[in-house]
PDB file with SEQRES, HELIX, SHEET and CRYST1 records, atoms N, CA, C and O in Angstrom:
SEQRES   1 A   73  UNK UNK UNK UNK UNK UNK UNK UNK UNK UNK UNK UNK UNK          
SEQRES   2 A   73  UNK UNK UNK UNK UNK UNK UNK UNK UNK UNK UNK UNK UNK          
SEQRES   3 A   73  UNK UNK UNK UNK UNK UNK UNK UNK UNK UNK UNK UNK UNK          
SEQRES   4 A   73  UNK UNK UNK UNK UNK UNK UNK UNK UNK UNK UNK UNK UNK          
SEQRES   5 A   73  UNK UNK UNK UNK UNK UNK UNK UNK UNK UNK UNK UNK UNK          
SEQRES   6 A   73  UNK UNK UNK UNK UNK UNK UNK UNK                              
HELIX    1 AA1 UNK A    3  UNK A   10  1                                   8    
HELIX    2 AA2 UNK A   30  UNK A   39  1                                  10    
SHEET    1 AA1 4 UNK A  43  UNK A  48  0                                        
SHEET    2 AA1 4 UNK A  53  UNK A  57 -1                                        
SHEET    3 AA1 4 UNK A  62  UNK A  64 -1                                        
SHEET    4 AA1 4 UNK A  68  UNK A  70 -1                                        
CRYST1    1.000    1.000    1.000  90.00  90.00  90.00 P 1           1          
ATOM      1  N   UNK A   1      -2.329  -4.443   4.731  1.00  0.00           N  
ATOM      2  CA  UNK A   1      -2.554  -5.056   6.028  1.00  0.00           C  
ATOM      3  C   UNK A   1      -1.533  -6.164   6.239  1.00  0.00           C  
ATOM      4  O   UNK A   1      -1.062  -6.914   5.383  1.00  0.00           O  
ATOM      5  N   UNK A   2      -1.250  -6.116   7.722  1.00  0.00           N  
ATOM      6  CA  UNK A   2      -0.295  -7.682   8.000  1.00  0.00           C  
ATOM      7  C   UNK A   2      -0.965  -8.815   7.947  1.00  0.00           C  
ATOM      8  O   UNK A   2      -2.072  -9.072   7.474  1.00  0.00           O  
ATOM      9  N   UNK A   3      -0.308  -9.359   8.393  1.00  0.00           N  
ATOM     10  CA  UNK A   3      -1.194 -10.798   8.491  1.00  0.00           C  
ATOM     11  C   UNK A   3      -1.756 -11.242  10.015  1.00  0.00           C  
ATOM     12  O   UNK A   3      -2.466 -12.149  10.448  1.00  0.00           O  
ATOM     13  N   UNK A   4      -1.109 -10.207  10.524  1.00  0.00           N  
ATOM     14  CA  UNK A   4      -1.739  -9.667  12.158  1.00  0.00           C  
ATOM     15  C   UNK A   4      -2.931  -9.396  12.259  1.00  0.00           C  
ATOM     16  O   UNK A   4      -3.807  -9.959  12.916  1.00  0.00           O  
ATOM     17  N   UNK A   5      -2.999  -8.056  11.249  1.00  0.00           N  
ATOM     18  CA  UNK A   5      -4.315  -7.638  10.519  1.00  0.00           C  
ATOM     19  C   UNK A   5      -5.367  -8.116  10.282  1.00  0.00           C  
ATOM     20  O   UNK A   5      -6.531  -7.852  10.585  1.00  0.00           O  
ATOM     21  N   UNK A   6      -4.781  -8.997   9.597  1.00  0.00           N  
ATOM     22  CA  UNK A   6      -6.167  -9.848   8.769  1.00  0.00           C  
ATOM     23  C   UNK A   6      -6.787 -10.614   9.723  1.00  0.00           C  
ATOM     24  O   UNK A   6      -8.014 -10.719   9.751  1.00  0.00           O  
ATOM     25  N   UNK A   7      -5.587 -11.519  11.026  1.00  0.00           N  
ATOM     26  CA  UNK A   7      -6.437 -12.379  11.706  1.00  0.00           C  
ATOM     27  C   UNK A   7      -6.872 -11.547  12.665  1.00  0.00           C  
ATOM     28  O   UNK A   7      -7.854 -12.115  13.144  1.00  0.00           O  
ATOM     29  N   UNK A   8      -6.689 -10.438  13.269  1.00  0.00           N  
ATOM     30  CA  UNK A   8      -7.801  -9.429  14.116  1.00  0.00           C  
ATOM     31  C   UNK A   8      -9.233  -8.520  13.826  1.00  0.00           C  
ATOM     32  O   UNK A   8     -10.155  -8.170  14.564  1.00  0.00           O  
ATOM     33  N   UNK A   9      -8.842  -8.259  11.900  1.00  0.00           N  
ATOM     34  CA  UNK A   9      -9.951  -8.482  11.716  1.00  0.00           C  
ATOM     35  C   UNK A   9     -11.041  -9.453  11.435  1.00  0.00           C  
ATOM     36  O   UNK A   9     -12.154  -8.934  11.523  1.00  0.00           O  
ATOM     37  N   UNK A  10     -11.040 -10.809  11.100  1.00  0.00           N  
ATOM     38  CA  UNK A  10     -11.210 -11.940  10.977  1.00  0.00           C  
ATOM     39  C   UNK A  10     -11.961 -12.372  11.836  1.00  0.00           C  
ATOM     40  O   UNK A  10     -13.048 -12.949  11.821  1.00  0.00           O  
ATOM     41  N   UNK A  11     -10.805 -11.807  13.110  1.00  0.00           N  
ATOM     42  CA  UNK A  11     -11.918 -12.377  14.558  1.00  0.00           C  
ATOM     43  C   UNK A  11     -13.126 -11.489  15.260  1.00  0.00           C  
ATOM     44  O   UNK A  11     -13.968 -11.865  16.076  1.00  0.00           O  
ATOM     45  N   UNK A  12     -12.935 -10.217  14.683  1.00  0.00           N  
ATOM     46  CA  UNK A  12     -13.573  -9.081  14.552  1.00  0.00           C  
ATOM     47  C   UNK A  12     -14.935  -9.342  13.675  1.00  0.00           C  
ATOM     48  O   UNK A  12     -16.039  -8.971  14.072  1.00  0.00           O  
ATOM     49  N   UNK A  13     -14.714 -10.050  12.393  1.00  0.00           N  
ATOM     50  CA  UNK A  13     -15.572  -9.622  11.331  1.00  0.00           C  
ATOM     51  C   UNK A  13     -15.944  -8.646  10.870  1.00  0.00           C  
ATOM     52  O   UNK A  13     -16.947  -8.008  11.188  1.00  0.00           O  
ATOM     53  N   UNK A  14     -14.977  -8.357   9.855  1.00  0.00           N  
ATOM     54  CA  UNK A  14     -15.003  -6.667   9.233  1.00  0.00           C  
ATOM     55  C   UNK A  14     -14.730  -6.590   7.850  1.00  0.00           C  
ATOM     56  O   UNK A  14     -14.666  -7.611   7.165  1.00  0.00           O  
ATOM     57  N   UNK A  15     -14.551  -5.377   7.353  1.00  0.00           N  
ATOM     58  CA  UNK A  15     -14.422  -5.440   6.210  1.00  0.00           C  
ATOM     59  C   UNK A  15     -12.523  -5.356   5.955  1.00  0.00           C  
ATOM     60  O   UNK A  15     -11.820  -4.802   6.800  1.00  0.00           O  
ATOM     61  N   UNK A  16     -12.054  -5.857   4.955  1.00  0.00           N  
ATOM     62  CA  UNK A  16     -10.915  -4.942   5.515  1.00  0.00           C  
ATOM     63  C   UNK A  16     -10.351  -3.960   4.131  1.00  0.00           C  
ATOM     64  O   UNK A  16     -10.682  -3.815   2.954  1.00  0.00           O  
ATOM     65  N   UNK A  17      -9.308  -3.409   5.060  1.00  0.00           N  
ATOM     66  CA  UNK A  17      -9.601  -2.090   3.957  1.00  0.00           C  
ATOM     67  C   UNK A  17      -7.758  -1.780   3.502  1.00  0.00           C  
ATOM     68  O   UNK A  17      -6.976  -1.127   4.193  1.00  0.00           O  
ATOM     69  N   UNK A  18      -7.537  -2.244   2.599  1.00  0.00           N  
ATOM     70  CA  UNK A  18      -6.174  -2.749   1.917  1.00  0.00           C  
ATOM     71  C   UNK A  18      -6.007  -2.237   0.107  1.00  0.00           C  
ATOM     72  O   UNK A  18      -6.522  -2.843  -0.833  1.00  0.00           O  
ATOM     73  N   UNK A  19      -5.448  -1.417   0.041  1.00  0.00           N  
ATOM     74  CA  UNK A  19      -5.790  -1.495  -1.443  1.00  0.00           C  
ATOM     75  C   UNK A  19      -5.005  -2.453  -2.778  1.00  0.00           C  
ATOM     76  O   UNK A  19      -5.165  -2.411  -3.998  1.00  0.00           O  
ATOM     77  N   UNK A  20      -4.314  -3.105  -2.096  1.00  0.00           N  
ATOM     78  CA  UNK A  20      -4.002  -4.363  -2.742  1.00  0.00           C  
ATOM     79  C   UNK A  20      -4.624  -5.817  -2.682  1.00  0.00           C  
ATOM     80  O   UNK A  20      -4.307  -6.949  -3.048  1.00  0.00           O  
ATOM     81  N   UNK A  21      -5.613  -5.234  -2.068  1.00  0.00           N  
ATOM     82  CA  UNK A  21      -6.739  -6.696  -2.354  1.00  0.00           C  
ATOM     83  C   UNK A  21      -7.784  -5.635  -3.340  1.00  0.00           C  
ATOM     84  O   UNK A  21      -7.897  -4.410  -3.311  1.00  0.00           O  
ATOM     85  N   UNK A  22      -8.557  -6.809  -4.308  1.00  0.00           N  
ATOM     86  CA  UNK A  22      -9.259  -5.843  -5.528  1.00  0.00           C  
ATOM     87  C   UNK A  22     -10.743  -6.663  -4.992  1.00  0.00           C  
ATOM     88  O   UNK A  22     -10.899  -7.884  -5.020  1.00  0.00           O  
ATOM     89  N   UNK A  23     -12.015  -5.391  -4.388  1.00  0.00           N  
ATOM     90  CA  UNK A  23     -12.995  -6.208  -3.824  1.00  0.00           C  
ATOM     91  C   UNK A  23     -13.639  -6.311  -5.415  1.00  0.00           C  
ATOM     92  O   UNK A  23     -13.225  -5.661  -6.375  1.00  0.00           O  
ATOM     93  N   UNK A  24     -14.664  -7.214  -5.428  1.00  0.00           N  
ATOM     94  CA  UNK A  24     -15.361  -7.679  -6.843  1.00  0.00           C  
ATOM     95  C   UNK A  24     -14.888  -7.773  -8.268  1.00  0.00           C  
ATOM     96  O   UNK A  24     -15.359  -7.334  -9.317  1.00  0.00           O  
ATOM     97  N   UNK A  25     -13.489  -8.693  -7.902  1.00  0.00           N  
ATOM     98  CA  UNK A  25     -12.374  -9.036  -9.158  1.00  0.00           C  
ATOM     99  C   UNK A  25     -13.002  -9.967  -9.870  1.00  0.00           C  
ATOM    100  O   UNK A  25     -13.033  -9.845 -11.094  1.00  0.00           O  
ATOM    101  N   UNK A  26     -13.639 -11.107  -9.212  1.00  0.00           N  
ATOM    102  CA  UNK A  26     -14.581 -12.621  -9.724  1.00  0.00           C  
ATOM    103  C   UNK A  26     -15.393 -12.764  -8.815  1.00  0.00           C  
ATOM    104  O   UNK A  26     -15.508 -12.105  -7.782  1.00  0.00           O  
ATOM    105  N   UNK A  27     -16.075 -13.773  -9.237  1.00  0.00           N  
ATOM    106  CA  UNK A  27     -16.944 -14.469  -8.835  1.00  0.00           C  
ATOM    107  C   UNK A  27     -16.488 -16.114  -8.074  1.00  0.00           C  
ATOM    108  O   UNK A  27     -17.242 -16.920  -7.528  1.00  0.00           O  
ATOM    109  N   UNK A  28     -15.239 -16.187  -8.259  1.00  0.00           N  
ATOM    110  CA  UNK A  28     -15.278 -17.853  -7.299  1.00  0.00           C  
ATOM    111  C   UNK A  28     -14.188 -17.400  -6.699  1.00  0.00           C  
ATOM    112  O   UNK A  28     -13.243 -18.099  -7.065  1.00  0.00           O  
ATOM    113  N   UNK A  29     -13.825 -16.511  -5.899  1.00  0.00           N  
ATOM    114  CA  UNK A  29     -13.034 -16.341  -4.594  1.00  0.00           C  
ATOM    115  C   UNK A  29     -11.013 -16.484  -5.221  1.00  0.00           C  
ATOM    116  O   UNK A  29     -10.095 -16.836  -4.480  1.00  0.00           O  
ATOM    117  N   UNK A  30     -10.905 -16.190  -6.333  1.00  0.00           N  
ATOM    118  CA  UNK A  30      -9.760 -16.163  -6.973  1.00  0.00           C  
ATOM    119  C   UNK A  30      -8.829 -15.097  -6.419  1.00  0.00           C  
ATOM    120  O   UNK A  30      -7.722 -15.373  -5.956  1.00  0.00           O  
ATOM    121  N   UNK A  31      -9.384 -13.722  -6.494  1.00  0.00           N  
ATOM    122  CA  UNK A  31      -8.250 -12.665  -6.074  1.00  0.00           C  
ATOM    123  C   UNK A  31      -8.458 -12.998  -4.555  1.00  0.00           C  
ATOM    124  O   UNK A  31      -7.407 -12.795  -3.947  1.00  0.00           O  
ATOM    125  N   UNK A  32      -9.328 -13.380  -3.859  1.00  0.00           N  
ATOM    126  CA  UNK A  32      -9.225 -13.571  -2.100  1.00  0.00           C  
ATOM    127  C   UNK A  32      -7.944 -14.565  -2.142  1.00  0.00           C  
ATOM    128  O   UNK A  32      -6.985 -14.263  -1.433  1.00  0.00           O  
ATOM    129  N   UNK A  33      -7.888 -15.567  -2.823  1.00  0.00           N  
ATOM    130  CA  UNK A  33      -7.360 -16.561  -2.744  1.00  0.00           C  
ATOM    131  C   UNK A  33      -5.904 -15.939  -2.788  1.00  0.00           C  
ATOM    132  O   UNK A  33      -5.244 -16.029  -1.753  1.00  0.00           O  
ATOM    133  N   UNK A  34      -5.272 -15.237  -4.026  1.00  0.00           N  
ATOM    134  CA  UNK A  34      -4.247 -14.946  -4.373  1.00  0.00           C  
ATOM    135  C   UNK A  34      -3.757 -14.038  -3.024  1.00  0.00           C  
ATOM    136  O   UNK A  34      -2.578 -14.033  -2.671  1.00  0.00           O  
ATOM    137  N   UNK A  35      -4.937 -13.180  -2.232  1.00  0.00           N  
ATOM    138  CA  UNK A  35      -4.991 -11.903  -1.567  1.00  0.00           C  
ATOM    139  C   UNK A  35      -4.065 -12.720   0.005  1.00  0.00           C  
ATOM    140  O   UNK A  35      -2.919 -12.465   0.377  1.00  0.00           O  
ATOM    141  N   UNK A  36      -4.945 -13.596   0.564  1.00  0.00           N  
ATOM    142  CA  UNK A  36      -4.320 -14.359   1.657  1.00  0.00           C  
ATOM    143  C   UNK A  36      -3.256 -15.084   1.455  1.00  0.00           C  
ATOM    144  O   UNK A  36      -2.615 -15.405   2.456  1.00  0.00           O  
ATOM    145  N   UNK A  37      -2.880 -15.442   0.391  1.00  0.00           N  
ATOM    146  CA  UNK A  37      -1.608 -16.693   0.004  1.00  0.00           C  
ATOM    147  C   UNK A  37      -0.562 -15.693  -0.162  1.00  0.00           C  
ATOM    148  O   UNK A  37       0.551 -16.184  -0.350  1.00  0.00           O  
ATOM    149  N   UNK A  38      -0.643 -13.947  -0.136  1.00  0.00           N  
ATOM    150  CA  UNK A  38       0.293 -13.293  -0.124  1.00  0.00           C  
ATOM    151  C   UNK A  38       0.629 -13.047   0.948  1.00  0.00           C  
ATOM    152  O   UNK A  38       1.822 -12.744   0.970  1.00  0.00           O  
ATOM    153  N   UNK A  39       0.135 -13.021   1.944  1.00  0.00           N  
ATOM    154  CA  UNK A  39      -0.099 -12.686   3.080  1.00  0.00           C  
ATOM    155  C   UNK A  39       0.939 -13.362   3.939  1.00  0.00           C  
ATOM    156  O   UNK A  39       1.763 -12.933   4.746  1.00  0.00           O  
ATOM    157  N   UNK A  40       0.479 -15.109   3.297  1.00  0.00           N  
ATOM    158  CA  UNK A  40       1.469 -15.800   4.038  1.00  0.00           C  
ATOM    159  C   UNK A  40       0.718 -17.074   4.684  1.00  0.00           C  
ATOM    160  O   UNK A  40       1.364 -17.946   5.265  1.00  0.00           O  
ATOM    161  N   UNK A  41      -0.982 -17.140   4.519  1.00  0.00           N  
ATOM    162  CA  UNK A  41      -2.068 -17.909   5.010  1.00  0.00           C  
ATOM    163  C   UNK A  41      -1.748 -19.586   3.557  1.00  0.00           C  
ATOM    164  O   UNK A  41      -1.181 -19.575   2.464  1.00  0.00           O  
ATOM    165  N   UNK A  42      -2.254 -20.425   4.124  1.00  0.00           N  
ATOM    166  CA  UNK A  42      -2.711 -21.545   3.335  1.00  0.00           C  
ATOM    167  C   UNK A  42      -3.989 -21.721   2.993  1.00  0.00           C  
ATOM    168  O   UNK A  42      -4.835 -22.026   3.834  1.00  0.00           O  
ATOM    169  N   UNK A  43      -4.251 -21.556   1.792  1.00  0.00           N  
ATOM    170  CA  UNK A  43      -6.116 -21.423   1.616  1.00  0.00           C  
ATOM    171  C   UNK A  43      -6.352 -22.659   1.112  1.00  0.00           C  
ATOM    172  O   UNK A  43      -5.770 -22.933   0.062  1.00  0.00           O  
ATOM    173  N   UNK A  44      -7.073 -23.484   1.607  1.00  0.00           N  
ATOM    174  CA  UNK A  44      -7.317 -25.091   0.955  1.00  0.00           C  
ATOM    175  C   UNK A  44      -8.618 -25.268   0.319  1.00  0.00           C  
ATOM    176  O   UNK A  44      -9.056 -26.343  -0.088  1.00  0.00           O  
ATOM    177  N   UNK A  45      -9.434 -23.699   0.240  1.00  0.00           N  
ATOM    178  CA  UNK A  45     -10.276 -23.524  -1.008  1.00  0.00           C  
ATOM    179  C   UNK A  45     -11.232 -22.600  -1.241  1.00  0.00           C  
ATOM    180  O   UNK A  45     -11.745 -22.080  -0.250  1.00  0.00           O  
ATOM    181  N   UNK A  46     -11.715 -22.162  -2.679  1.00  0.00           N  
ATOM    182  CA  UNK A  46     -11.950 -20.688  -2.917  1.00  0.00           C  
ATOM    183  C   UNK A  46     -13.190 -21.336  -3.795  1.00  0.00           C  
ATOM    184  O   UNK A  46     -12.946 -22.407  -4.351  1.00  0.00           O  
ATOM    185  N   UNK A  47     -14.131 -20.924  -3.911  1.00  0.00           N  
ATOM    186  CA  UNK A  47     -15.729 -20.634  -4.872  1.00  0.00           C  
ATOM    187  C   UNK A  47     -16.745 -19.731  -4.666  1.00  0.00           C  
ATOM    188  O   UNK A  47     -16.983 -18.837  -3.855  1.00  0.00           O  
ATOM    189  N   UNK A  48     -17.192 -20.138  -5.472  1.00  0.00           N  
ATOM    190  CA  UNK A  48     -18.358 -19.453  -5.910  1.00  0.00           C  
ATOM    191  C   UNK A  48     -19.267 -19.645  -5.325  1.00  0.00           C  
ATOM    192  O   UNK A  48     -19.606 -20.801  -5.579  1.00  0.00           O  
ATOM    193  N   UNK A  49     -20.348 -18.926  -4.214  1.00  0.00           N  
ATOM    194  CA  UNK A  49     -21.725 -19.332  -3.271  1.00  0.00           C  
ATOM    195  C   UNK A  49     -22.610 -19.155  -4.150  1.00  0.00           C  
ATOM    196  O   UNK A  49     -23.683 -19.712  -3.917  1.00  0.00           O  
ATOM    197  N   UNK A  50     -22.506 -18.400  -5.354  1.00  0.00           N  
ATOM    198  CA  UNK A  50     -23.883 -18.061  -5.495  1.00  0.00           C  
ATOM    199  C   UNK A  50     -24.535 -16.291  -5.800  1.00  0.00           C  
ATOM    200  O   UNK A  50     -25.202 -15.815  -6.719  1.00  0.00           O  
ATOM    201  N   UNK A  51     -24.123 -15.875  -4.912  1.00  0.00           N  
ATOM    202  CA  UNK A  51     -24.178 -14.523  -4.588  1.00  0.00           C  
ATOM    203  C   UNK A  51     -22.678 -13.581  -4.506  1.00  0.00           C  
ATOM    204  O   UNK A  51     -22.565 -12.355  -4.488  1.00  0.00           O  
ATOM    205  N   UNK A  52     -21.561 -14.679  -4.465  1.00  0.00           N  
ATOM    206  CA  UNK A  52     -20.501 -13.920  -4.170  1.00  0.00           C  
ATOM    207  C   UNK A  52     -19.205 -15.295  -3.594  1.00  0.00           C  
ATOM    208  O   UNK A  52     -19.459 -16.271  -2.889  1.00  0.00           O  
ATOM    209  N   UNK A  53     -17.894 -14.913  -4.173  1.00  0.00           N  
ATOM    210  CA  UNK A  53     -16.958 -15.766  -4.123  1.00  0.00           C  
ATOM    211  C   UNK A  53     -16.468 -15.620  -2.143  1.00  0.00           C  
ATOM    212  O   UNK A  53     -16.611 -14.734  -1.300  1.00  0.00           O  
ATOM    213  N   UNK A  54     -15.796 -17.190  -2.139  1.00  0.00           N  
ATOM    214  CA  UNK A  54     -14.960 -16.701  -0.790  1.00  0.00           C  
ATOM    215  C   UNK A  54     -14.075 -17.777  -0.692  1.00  0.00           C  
ATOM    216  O   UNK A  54     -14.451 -18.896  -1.043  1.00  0.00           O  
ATOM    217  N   UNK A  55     -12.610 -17.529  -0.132  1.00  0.00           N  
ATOM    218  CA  UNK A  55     -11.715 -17.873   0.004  1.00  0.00           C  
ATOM    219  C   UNK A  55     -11.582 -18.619   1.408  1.00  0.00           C  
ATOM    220  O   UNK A  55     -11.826 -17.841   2.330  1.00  0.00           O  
ATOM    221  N   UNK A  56     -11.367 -19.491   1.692  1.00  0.00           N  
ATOM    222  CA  UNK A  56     -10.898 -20.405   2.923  1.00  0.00           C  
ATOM    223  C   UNK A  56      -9.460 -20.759   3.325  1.00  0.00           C  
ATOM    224  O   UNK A  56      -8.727 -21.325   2.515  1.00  0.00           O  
ATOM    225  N   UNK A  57      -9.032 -20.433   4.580  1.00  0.00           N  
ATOM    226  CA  UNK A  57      -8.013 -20.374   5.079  1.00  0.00           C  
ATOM    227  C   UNK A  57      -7.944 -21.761   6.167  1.00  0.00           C  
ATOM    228  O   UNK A  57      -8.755 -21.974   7.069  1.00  0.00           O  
ATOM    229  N   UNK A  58      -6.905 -22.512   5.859  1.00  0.00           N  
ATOM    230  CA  UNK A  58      -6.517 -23.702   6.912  1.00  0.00           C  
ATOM    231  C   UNK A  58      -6.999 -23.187   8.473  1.00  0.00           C  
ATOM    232  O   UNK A  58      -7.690 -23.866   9.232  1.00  0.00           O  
ATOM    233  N   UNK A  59      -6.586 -22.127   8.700  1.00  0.00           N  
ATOM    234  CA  UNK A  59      -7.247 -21.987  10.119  1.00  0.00           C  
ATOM    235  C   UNK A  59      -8.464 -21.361  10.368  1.00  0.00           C  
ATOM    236  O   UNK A  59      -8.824 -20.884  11.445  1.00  0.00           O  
ATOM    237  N   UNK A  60      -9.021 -21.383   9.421  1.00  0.00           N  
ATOM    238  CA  UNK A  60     -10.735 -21.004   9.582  1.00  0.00           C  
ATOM    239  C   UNK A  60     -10.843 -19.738   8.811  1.00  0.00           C  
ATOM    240  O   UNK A  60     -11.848 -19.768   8.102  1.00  0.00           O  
ATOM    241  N   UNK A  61     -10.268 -18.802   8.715  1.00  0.00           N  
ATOM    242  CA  UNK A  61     -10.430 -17.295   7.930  1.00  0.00           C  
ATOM    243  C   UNK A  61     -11.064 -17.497   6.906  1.00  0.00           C  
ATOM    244  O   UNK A  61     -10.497 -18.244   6.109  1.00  0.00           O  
ATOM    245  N   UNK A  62     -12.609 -16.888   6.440  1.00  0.00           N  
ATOM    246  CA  UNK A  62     -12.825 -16.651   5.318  1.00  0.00           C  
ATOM    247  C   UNK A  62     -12.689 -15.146   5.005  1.00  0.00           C  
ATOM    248  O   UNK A  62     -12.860 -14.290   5.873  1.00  0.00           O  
ATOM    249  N   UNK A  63     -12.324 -14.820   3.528  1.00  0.00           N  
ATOM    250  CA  UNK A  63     -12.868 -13.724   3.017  1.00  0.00           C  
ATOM    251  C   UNK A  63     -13.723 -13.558   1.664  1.00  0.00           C  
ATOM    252  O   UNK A  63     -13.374 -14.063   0.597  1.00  0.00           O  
ATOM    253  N   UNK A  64     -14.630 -12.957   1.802  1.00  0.00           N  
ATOM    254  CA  UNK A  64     -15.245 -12.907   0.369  1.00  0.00           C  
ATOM    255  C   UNK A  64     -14.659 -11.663  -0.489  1.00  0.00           C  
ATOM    256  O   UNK A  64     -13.861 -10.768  -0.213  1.00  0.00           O  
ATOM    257  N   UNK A  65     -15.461 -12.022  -1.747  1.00  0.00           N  
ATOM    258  CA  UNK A  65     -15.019 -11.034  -2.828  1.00  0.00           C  
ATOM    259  C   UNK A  65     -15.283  -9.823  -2.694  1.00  0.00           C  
ATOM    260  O   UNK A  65     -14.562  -9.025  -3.293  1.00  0.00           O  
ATOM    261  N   UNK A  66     -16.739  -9.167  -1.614  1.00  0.00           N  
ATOM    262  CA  UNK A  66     -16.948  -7.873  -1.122  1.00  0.00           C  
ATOM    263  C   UNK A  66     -15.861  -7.257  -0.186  1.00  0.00           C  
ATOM    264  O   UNK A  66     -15.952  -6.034  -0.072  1.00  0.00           O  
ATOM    265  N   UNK A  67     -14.668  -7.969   0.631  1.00  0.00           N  
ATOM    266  CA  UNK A  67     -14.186  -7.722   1.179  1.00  0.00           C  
ATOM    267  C   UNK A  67     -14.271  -8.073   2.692  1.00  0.00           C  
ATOM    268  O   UNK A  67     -13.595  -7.535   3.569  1.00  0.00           O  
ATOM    269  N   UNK A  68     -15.440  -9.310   2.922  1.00  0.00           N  
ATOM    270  CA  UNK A  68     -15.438  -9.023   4.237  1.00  0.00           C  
ATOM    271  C   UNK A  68     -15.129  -9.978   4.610  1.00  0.00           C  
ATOM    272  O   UNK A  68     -15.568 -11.031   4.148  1.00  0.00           O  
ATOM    273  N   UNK A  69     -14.389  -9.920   5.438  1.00  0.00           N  
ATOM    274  CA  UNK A  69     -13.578 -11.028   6.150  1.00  0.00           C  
ATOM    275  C   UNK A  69     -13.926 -11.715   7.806  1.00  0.00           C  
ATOM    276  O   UNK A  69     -14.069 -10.985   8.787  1.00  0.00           O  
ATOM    277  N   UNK A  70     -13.981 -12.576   7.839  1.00  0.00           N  
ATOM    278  CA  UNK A  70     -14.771 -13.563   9.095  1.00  0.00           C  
ATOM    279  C   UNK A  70     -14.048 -14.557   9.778  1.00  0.00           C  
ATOM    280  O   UNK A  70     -13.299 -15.088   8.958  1.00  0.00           O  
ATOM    281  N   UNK A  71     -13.891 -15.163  11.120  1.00  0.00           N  
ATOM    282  CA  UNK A  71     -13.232 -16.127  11.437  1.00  0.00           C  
ATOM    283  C   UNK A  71     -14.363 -17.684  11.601  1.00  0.00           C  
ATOM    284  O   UNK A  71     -15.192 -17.679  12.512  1.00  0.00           O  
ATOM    285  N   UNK A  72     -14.310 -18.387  11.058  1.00  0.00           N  
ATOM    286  CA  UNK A  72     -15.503 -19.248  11.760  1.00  0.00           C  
ATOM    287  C   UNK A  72     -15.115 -20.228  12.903  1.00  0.00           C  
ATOM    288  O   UNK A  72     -14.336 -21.154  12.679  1.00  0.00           O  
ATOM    289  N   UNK A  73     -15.512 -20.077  13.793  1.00  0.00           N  
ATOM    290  CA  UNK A  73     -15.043 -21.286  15.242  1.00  0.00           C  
ATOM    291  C   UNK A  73     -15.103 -22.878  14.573  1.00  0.00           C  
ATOM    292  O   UNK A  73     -14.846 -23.854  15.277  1.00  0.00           O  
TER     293      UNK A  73                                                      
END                                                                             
């Protein structure tokens, strides 16, 4: 996926479907982290909820470790 991609699905809320992102690699949002910083995004932070890791993007993008990716307003 581009990085076009990611923020249309993002704003969408979807899963996304890339096979160079690895869904359920860890538990504190590590491969999301590595996954968006390839991309080209700034992630200013990645953990562990509890139930499942997720990665945070300077402009709001999360993705978790299942793959699903969200924009939050």
């Amino acid at each position: 996926m581009t990085k076009d991609e990611i923020i249309n699905a993002a704003e969408s809320g979807e899963f996304i479907v890339d096979h160079k992102y690895q869904c359920f690699a860890d538990l504190n949002g590590t491969e999301a982290r590595r996954y968006l910083e390839s991309k080209g995004f700034e992630v200013v932070r990645n953990f562990d909820t509890g139930c499942n890791g997720i990665a945070i993007t300077t402009c709001g993008i999360h993705l978790s470790t299942n793959g699903y990716i969200y924009k939050k307003l």
